[in-house]
N, C-alpha and C positions, 0 to 999 in steps of 0.2 A: 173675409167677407168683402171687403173692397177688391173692387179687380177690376181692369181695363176691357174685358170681355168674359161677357156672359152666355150663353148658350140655352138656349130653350126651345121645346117643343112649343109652335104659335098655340095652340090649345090649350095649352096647360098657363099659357101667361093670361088670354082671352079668358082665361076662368077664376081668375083671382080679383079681387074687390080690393084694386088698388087705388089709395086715396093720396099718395105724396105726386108732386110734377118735379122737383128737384133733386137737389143729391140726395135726397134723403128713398130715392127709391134702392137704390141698393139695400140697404138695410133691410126696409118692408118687404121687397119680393122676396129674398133671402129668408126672414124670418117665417112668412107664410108658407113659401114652397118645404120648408124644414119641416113642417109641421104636418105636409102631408102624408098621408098611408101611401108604401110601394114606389114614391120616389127619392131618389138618391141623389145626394150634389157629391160629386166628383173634382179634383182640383186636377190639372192638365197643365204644366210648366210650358211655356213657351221660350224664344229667344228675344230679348232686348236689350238695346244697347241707348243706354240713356244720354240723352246730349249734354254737353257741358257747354259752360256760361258764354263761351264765345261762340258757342251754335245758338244760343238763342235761350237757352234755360230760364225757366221765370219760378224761381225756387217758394215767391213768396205768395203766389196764386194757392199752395198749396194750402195756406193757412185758413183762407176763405172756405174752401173744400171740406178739410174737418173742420170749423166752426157749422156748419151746413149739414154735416154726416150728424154728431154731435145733436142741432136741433132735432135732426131728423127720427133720432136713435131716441130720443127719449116722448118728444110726439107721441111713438108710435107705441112706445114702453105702458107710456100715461093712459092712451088707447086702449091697452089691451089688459089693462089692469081694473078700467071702468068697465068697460062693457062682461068681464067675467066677473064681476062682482055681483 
């Protein structure tokens, strides 16, 4: 679900009733576009080649990132558990 590039038709993201502004929209677009009729999410591997610590790495940024995903993921959990009730 996390991924550095996402792909979408401009119309199909303009028609989703997105409420997160942070990391936590991965999660929400993800979970919405999953749910819809006739479309498909696809994974497509690319090439990367990660920097190491003397290029610059800042290994600890990433902790910030999932506590972020983490809030994000359950918001939207809480979200979707009140309003189908």
């Amino acid at each position: 679900m996390e991924t550095c590039y996402k792909v979408f038709w401009r119309e199909l993201i303009q028609s989703l009733d997105l409420k997160e502004k942070r990391f936590g929209f991965e999660p929400e677009v993800t979970a919405k576009v999953s749910r819809l009729p006739k479309v498909r999410i696809y994974e497509i591997g690319i090439s990367y080649y990660g920097r190491t610590y003397e290029d610059g790495k800042m290994a600890l940024e990433l902790f910030g990132v999932l506590s972020s995903i983490i809030y994000g993921v359950n918001s939207f959990v809480k979200q979707s558990h009140i309003s189908s009730t």
